[in-house]
C-alpha positions in Angstrom: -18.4 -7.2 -13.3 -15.7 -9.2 -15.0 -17.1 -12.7 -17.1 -16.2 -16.1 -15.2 -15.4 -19.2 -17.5 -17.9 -21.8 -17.4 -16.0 -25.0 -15.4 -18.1 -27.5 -17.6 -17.5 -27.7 -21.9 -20.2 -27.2 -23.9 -17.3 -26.3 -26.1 -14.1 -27.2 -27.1 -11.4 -24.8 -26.6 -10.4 -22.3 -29.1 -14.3 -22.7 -30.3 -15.5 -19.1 -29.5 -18.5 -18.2 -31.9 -17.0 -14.9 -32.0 -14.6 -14.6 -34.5 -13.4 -11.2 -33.5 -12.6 -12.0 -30.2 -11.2 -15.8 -30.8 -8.3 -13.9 -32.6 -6.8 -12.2 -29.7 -5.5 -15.2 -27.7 -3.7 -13.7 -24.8 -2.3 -9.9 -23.9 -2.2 -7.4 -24.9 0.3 -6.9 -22.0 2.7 -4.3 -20.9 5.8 -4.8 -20.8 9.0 -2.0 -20.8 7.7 1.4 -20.6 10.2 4.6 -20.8 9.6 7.8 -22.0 10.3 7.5 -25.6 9.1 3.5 -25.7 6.6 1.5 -25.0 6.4 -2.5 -25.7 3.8 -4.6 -25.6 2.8 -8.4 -25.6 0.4 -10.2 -27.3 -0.8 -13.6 -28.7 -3.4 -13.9 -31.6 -4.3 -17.2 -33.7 -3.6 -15.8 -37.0 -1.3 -13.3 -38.4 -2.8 -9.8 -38.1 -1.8 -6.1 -38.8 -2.1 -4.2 -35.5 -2.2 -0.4 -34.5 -2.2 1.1 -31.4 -3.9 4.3 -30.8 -2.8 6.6 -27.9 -5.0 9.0 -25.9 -2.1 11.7 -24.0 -4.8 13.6 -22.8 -6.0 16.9 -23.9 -8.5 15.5 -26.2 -5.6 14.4 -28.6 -5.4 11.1 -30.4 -2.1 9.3 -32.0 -2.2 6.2 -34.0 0.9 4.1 -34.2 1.4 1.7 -36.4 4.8 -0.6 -35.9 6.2 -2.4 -39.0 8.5 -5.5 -39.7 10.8 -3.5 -41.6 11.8 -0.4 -38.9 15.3 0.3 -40.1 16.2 2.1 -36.9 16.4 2.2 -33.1 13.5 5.6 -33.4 11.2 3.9 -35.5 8.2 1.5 -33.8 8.5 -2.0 -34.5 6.3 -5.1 -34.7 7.8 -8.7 -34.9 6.0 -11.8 -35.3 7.1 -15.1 -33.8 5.0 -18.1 -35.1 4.9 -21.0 -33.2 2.2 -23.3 -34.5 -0.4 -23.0 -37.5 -2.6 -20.7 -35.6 -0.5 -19.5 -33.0 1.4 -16.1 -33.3 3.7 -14.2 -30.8 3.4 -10.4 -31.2 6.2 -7.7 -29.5 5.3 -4.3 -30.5 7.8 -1.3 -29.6 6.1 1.9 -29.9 8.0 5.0 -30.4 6.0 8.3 -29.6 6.5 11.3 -31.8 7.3 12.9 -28.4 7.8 11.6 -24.9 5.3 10.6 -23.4 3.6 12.8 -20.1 4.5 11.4 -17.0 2.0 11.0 -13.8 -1.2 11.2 -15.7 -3.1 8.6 -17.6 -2.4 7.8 -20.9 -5.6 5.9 -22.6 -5.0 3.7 -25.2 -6.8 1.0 -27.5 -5.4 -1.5 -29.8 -6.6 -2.3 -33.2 -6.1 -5.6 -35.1 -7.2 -6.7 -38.6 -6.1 -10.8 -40.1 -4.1 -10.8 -43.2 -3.7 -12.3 -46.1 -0.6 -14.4 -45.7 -0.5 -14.5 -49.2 0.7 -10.6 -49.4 0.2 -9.3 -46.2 -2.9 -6.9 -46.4 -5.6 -6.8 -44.3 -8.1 -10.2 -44.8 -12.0 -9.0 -45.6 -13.5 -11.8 -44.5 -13.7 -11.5 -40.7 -15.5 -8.4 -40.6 -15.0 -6.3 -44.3 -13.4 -3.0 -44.1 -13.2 -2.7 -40.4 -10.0 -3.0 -37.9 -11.7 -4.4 -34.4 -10.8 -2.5 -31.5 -9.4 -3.8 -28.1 -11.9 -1.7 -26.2 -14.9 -3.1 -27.8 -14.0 -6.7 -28.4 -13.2 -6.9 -24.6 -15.1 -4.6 -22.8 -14.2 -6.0 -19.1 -10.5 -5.4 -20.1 -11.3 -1.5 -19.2 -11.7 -0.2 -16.0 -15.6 0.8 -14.4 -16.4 4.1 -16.2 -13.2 4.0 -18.6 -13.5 3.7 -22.4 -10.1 2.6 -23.0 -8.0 0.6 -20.9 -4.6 3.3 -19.4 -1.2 3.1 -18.3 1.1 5.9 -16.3 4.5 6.4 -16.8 5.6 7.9 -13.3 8.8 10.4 -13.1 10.1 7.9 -10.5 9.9 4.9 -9.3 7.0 5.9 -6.2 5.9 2.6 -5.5 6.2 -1.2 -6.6 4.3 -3.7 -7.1 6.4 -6.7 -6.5 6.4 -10.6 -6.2 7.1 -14.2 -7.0 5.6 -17.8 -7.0 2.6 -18.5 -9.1 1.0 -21.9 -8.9 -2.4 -22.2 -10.4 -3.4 -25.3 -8.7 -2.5 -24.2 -5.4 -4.9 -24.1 -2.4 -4.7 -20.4 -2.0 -5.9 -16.8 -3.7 -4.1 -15.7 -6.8 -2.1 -12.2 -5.6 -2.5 -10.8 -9.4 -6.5 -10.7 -9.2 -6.2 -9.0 -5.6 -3.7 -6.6 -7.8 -6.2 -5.8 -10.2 -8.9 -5.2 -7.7 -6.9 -2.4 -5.4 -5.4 -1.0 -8.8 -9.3 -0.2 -10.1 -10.5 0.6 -6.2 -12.4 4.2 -6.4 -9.6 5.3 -3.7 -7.0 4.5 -5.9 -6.6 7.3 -8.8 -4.1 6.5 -11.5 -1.7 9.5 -10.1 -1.1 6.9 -7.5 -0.9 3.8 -9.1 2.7 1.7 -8.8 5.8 2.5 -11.9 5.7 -0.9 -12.7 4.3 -4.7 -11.6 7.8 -6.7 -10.8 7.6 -10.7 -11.0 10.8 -11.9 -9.6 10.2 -15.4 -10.7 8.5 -18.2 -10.9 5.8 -16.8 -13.0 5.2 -20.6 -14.6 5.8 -24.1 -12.6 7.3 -26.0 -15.7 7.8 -28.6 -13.4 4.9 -28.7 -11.8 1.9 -29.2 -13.4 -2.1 -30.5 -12.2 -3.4 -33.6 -14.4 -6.4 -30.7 -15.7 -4.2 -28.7 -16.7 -1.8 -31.2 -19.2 -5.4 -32.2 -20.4 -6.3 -28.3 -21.1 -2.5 -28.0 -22.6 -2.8 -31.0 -24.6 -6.0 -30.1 -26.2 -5.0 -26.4 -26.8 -2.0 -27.8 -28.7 -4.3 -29.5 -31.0 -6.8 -26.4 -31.6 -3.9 -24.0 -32.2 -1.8 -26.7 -34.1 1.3 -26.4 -32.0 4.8 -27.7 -33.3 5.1 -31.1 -32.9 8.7 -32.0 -32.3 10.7 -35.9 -31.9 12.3 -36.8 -29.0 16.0 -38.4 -28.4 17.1 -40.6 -25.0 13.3 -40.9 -24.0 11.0 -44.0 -24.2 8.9 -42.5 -27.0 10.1 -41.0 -30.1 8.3 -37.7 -30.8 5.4 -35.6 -28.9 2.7 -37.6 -30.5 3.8 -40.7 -28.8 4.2 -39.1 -25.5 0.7 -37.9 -25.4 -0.6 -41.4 -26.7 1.8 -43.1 -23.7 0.6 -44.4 -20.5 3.8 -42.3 -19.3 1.4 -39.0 -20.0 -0.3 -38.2 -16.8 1.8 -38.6 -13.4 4.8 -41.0 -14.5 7.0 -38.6 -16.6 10.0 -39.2 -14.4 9.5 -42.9 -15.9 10.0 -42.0 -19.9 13.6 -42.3 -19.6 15.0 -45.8 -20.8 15.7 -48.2 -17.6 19.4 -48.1 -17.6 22.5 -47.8 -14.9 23.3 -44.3 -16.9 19.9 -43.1 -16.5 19.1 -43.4 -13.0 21.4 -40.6 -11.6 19.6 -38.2 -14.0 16.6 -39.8 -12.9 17.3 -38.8 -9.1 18.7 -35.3 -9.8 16.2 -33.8 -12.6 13.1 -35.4 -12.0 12.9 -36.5 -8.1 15.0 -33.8 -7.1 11.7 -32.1 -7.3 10.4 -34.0 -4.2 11.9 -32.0 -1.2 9.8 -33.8 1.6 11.1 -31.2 4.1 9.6 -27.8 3.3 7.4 -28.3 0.3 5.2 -30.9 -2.0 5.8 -30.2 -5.5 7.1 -32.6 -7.5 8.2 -33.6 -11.5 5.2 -36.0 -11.8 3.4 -33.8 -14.4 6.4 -32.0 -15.7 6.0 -30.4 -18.9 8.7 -31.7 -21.9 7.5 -30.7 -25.4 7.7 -27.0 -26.5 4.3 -26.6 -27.8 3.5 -27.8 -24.2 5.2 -24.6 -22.8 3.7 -22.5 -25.3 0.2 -23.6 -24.3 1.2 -23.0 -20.3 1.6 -19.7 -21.2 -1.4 -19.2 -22.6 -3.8 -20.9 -20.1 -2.0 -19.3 -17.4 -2.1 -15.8 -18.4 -5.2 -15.3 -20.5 -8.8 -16.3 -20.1 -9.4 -16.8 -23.6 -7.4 -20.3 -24.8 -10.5 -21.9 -21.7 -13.9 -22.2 -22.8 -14.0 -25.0 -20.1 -12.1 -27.2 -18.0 -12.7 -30.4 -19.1 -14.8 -33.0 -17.5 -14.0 -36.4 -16.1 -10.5 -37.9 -16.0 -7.8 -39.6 -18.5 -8.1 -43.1 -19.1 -5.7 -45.4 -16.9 -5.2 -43.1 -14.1 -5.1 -45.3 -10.8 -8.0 -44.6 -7.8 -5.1 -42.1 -5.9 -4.5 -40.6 -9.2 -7.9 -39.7 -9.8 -8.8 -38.5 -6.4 -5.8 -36.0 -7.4 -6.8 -35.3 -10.8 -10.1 -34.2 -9.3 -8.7 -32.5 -6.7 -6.6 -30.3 -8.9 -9.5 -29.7 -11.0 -11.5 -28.0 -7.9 -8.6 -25.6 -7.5 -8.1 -25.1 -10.8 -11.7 -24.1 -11.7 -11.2 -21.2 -9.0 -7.7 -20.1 -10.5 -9.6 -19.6 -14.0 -12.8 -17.6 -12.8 -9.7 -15.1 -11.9 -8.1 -14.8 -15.3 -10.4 -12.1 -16.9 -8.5 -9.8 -13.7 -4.8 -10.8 -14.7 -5.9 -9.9 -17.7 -7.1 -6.8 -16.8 -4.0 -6.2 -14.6 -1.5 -6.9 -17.2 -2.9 -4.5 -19.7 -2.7 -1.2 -17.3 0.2 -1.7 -15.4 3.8 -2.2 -17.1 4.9 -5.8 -16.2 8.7 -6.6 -15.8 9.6 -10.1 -15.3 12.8 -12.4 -14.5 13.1 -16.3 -14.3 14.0 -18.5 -10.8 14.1 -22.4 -11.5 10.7 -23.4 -11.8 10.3 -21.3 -14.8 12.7 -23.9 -16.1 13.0 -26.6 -14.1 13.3 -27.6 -10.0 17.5 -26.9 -8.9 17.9 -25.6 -12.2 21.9 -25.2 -12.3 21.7 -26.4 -8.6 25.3 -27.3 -8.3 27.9 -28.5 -11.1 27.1 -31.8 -10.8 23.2 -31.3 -11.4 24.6 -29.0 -14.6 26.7 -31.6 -16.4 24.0 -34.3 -15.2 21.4 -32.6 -16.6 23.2 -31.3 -20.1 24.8 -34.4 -21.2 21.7 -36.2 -21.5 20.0 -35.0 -25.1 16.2 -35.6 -23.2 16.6 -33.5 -20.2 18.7 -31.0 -22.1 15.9 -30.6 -24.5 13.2 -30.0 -21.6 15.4 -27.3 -19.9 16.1 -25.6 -23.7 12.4 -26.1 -24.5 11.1 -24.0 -20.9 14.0 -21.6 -21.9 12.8 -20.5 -25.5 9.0 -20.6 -23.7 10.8 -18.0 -21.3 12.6 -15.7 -23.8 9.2 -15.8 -25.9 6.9 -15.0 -22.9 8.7 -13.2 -20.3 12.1 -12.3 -21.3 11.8 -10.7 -24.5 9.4 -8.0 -23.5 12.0 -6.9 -20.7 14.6 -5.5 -22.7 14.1 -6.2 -26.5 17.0 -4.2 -27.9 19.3 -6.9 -26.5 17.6 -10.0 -28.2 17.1 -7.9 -31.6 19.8 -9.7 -33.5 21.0 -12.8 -33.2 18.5 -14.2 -30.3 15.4 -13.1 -32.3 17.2 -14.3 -35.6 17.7 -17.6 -34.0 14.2 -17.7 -33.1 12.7 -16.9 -36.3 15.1 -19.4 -37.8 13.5 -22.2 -35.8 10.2 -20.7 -36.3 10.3 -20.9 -40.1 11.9 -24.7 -40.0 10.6 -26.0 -36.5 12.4 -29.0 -37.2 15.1 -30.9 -34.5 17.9 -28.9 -36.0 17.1 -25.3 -35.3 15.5 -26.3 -32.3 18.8 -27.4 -30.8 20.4 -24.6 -32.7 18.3 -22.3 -30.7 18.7 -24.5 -27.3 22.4 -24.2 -28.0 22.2 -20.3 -27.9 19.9 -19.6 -25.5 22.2 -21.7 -22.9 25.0 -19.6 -23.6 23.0 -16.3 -23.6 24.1 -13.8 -20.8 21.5 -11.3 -21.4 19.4 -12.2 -19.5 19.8 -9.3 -16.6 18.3 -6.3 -17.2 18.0 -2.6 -16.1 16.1 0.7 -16.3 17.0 4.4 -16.2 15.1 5.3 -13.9 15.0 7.2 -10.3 16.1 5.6 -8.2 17.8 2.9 -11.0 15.9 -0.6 -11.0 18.6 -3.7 -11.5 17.4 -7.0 -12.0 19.9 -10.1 -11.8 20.1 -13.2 -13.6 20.8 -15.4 -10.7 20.0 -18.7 -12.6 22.5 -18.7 -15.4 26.2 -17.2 -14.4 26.3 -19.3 -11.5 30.0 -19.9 -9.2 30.2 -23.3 -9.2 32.2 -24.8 -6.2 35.8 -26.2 -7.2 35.8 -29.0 -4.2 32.5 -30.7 -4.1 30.9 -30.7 -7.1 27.6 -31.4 -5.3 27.7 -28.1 -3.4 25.5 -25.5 -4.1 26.9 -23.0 -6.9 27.0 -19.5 -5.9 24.1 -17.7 -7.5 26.1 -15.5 -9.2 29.8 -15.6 -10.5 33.0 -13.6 -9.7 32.6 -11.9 -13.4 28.1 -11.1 -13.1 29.5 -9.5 -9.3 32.0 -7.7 -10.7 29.3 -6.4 -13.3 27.1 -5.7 -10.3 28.9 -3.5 -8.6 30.0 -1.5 -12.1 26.2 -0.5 -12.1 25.9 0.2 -8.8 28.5 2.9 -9.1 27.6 6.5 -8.6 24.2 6.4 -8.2 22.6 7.6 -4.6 19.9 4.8 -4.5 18.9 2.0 -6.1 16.0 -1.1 -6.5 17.8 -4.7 -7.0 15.6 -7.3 -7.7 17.0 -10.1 -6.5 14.8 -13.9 -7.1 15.9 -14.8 -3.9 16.4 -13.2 -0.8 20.3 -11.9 -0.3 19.2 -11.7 3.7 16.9 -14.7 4.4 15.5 -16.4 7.8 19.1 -17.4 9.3 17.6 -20.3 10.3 16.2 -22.0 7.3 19.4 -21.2 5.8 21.0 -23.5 8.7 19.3 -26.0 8.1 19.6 -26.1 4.0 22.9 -26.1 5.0 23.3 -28.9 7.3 21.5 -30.9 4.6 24.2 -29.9 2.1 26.9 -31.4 4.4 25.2 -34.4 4.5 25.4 -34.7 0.8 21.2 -33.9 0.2 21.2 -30.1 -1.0 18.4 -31.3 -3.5 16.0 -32.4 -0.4 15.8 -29.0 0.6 16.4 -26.4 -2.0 20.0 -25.4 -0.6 19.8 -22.3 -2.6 20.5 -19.1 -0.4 23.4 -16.0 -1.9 25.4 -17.2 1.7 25.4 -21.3 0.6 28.9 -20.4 -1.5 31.5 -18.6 0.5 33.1 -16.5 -2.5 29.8 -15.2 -3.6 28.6 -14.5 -0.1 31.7 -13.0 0.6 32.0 -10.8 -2.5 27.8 -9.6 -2.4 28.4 -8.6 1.2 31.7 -6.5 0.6 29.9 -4.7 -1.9 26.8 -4.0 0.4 29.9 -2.5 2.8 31.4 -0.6 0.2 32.2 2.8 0.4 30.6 3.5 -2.9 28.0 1.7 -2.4 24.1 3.7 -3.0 23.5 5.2 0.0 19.7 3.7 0.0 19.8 0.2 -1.1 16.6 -2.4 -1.1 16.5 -5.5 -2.7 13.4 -7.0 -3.7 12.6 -10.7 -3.4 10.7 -13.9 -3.8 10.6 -17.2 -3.8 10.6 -18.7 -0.4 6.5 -18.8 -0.1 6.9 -16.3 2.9 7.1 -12.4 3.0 9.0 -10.4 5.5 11.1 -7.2 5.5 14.6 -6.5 7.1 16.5 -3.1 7.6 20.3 -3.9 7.8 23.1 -1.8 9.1 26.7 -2.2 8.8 27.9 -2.6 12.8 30.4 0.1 12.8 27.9 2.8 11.5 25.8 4.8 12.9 21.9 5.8 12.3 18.9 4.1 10.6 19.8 1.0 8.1 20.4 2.2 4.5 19.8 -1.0 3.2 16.9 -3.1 3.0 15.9 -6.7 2.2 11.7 -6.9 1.1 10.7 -10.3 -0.1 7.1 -11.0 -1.6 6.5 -14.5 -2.1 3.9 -16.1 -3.2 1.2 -14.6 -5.5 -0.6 -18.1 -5.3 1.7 -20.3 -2.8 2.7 -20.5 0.7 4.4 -21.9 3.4 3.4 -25.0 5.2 1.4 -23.1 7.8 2.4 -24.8 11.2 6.1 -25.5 10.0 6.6 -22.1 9.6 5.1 -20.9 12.8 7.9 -23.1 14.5 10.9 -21.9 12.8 9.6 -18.0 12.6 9.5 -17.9 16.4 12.8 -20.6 16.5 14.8 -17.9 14.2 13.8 -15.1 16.5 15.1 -16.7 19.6 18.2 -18.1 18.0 19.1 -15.0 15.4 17.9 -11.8 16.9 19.6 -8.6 16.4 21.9 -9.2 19.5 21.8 -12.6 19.3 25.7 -13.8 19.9 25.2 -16.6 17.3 24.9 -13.9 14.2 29.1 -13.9 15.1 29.3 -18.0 13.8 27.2 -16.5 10.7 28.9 -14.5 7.4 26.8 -11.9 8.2 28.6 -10.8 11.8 29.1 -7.5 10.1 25.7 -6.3 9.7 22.9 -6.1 12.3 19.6 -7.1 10.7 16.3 -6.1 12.0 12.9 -7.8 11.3 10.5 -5.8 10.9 6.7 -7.1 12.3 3.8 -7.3 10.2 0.7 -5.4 11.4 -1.1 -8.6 12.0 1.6 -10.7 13.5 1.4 -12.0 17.2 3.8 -12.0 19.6 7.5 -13.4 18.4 6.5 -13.3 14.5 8.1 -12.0 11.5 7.0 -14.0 8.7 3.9 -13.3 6.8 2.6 -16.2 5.1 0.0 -15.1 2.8 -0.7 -15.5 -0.9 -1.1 -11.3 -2.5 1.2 -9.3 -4.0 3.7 -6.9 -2.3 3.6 -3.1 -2.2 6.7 -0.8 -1.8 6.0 2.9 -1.4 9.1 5.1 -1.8 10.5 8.7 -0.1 12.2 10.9 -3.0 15.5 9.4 -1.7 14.9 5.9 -2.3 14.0 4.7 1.2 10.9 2.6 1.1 8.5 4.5 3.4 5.5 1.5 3.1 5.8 -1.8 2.6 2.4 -4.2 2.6 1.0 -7.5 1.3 -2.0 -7.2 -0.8 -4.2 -10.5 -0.7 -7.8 -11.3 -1.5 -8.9 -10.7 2.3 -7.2 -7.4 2.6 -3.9 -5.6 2.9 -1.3 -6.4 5.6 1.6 -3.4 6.5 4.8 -4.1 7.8 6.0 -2.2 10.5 8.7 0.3 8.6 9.8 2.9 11.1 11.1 5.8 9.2 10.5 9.2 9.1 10.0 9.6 5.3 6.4 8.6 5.9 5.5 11.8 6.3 6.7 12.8 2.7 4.1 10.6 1.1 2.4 12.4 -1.3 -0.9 10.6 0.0 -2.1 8.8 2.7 -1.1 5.3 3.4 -4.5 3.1 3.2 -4.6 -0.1 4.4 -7.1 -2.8 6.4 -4.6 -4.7 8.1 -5.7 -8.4 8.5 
């Protein structure tokens, strides 16, 4: 049985009596795993000389130890980000003498000792003579039965874990602890378990933050002695004065000076996070300083940085705000109990990640007007540059580090050995013109993940239309990769095919000048991006098994597609998973699920008025759905089960209460390896 958190202090964070333990502050997690390398994440309060020892099987035992100084690509490597007097960012990347088995379980246990940061051996004073060992400092981290926690590196990709959308104060279950509990089920053997955990985005909510969790942040900052850093174009001058201001808690979109120049930046980066029409969140809370990211990160991933949740509310919070502060706290105290599982989670299963907006911010890069808005102002630009260097630290780094390993991480450490206002917006600077951030793996069938955030197609005649999600130049890119492979997994954050419907409507709200009021954001909103993604989908060259995997839109549902003049089963499918802990308005999205399927069925003649007349799309119906639905709205993570070919042969949403299939019909079910289980709900 995993350890809860106690939702009352009786101590302050970061004031665990067990020295051993306080030093591990979040991971270790998983990240990139081939056959010649595997990278990890982790977070410790001091700086520490760590070894990983690796259990292949057979009764043999190999100790790696990564160094600083690896002078090539074959050697393992450890580098050290620090980013506040007892905070320090670990990536290791471990290079096996040989490559590493696949399907079968590969134990393993990290070891850490502090150093002396005077010469870099191992500090005495902790616990003389002794490294402490993963397994025994954390002894929930390991599944029932298991001395050592395990990963599997599968020959190809068989299944997917896959999804998007992670609030912590939301009303609903958290999708990564009802991950952890069907990955350790009896029934489930590691020979089965998914290639890899995808997050398509949304991992953090930036700009969305409960008033418990800024007073968690704020206090972490101060027991990890996280960077302060001064502000420019705000109403107060540094970090220390925006925690001190009356500003703090639920009036952040006030901090900028009262002025004519200000107010448009007002409307489009801080309420353009109220979209009264399909969902709540808003900028009220929304996080500015780095060391403010930093702490997210922490709290939202790791059980450790919360001893508690702390009691009562800030002073000069209003009667509403307090209601909400308390409210939030209720949800939040839930949200942590679940931790030790992510934990758990993240340290058996490899976790890939890429960013949507609320990683950064709401509408980030919405249209070119919201862009040059947004980046001509030195305050807003900082708050987007300082949830974009939390990003590459947290998520994108771990995803593909060869590409960072020169100038990005020397920018980084740069910063990190002068965190003053100059290398901070040196950094800023870089990371905005960064075009890394897309990734893929070798695998079978090839996994391609798209940066649809940053190499945006921005319209030429409105400036407040949406922007294509992805240029003429990232397309063209796309369909390079794409070439001579038989199948292939693209994750896409959002959906290429989404609920014609919704997409109606975010576009009638676009011609009335409002694409902020709805998040207008959809690959057909920009006709030369829709029109280039689709003629590649229809290309002769193009895989002849195709599924994109997304999130985002707080609903689930599955398509097969099939260009019109062929013939046969769809070869290309669109699976969204969204959201590990968020969702739909319930009775909204009853109405336009059963709207959509009246107005946009498969033979419906209004498809011809859409730019998808070419292809016939086919929803497929969840196991639990009743007559005329489509749309599962549950929190959980999604499931994608795959035939040797790259056709996905099960597709289900894992939540808390159980797991829901999705009516696939295709013969490669019966090539399964094993049994599909499931409880539909």
């Amino acid at each position: 049985m995993l350890s809860t958190i106690a939702p009352t202090c009786s101590n302050p964070p970061g004031s665990n009596g067990d020295q051993t333990a306080a030093l591990l502050l979040a991971g270790p997690m998983l990240r990139r795993l081939e056959a010649d390398k595997l990278v990890i994440w982790l977070c410790t309060r001091a700086p520490v000389s760590l070894h990983v020892v690796l259990h292949p099987g057979s009764g043999e035992e190999i100790t790696i130890s990564p160094s600083a100084d690896a002078g090539n690509a074959s050697t393992s490597r450890h580098d050290t980000v620090q980013v506040g007097r007892h905070c320090y960012i670990h990536l290791l990347q471990l290079r096996p003498p040989t490559p590493f088995p696949v399907n079968t379980p590969i134990s393993y246990d990290l070891r850490w000792a502090p150093l002396n940061t005077a010469n870099d051996t191992p500090a005495r004073e902790h616990n003389p003579g002794a490294q402490h060992s993963l397994a025994e400092t954390f002894p929930d981290i390991r599944h029932p039965g298991q001395p050592y926690p395990r990963f599997v590196l599968r020959s190809t990709l068989t299944s997917i874990l896959h999804g998007s959308c992670r609030k912590p104060h939301h009303d609903s279950a958290d999708g990564l602890v009802a991950a952890d509990a069907w990955l350790q089920a009896s029934d489930n053997p590691p020979e089965n378990w998914p290639s890899l955990l995808m997050m398509s985005g949304d991992q953090v909510y930036v700009d969305d933050v409960a008033g418990p969790m800024l007073t968690a942040i704020h206090e972490l900052i101060n027991t990890l002695g996280l960077y302060p850093e001064t502000l420019e174009g705000a109403r107060v001058q540094n970090s220390q004065e925006l925690f001190a201001s009356p500003f703090n808690y639920y009036r952040r979109s006030e901090l900028l000076p009262d002025t004519r120049a200000n107010q448009t930046l007002r409307s489009r980066f801080f309420e353009g996070a109220r979209k009264p029409i399909f969902t709540t969140s808003n900028a009220d809370n929304h996080l500015i300083t780095l060391a403010e990211v930093v702490a997210m990160y922490l709290l939202v991933w790791s059980p450790e940085p919360w001893n508690c949740l702390p009691e009562g509310e800030p002073a000069g919070l209003t009667t509403d705000q307090q209601a909400r502060y308390r409210k939030e706290r209720a949800r939040l105290i839930r949200f942590i109990e679940g931790l030790p599982h992510v934990r758990r989670l993240f340290a058996h299963v490899p976790t890939l990640m890429i960013f949507d907006d609320h990683d950064i911010t709401d509408d980030w890069n919405l249209t070119a007007d919201w862009e040059h808005t947004a980046y001509s102002h030195p305050f807003s630009r900082r708050i987007i540059g300082n949830a974009l260097i939390g990003y590459f630290l947290f998520q994108g780094w771990g995803n593909n580090p060869d590409v960072f390993a020169k100038d990005t991480l020397h920018k980084v450490l740069d910063w990190s050995a002068t965190p003053d206002s100059t290398h901070q917006d040196a950094l800023i600077q870089h990371l905005l013109k960064l075009q890394h951030w897309d990734y893929s793996l070798p695998t079978q069938p090839k996994l391609l993940v798209l940066d649809t955030r940053t190499r945006r197609w921005r319209s030429e005649r409105n400036l407040n239309r949406p922007s294509g999600l992805m240029d003429w130049e990232a397309l063209t890119d796309l369909q390079n990769e794409l070439l001579n492979h038989d199948a292939v997994i693209m994750v896409s954050p959002a959906p290429v095919f989404g609920v014609k419907l919704i997409e109606t409507l975010q576009k009638l709200f676009t011609w009335a000048g409002r694409p902020l009021l709805v998040d207008a954001e959809n690959w057909m909103a920009h006709k030369g991006t829709a029109s280039a993604i689709l003629n590649i989908f229809r290309h002769t060259r193009t895989p002849a098994n195709f599924v994109i995997l997304s999130g985002d839109v707080h609903y689930s549902f599955v398509y097969g597609i099939r260009v019109r003049t062929q013939k046969g089963d769809p070869h290309l499918w669109q699976i969204t998973s969204s959201g590990i802990k968020n969702q739909f308005p319930e009775k909204l999205l009853n109405v336009l699920d059963r709207l959509n399927r009246w107005l946009f069925s498969p033979r419906s003649p209004l498809n011809w008025l859409t730019r998808r007349r070419r292809l016939e799309i086919t929803p497929y119906r969840p196991a639990s759905a009743s007559r005329g639905e489509r749309l599962l709205n549950a929190s959980g993570i999604g499931h994608v089960q795959f035939a040797p070919d790259g056709r996905p042969v099960l597709v289900e949403q894992i939540s808390v209460s159980g797991r829901t299939r999705f009516e696939v019909e295709t013969a490669a079910l019966s090539e399964l390896n094993t049994p599909a289980r499931v409880n539909a709900r």
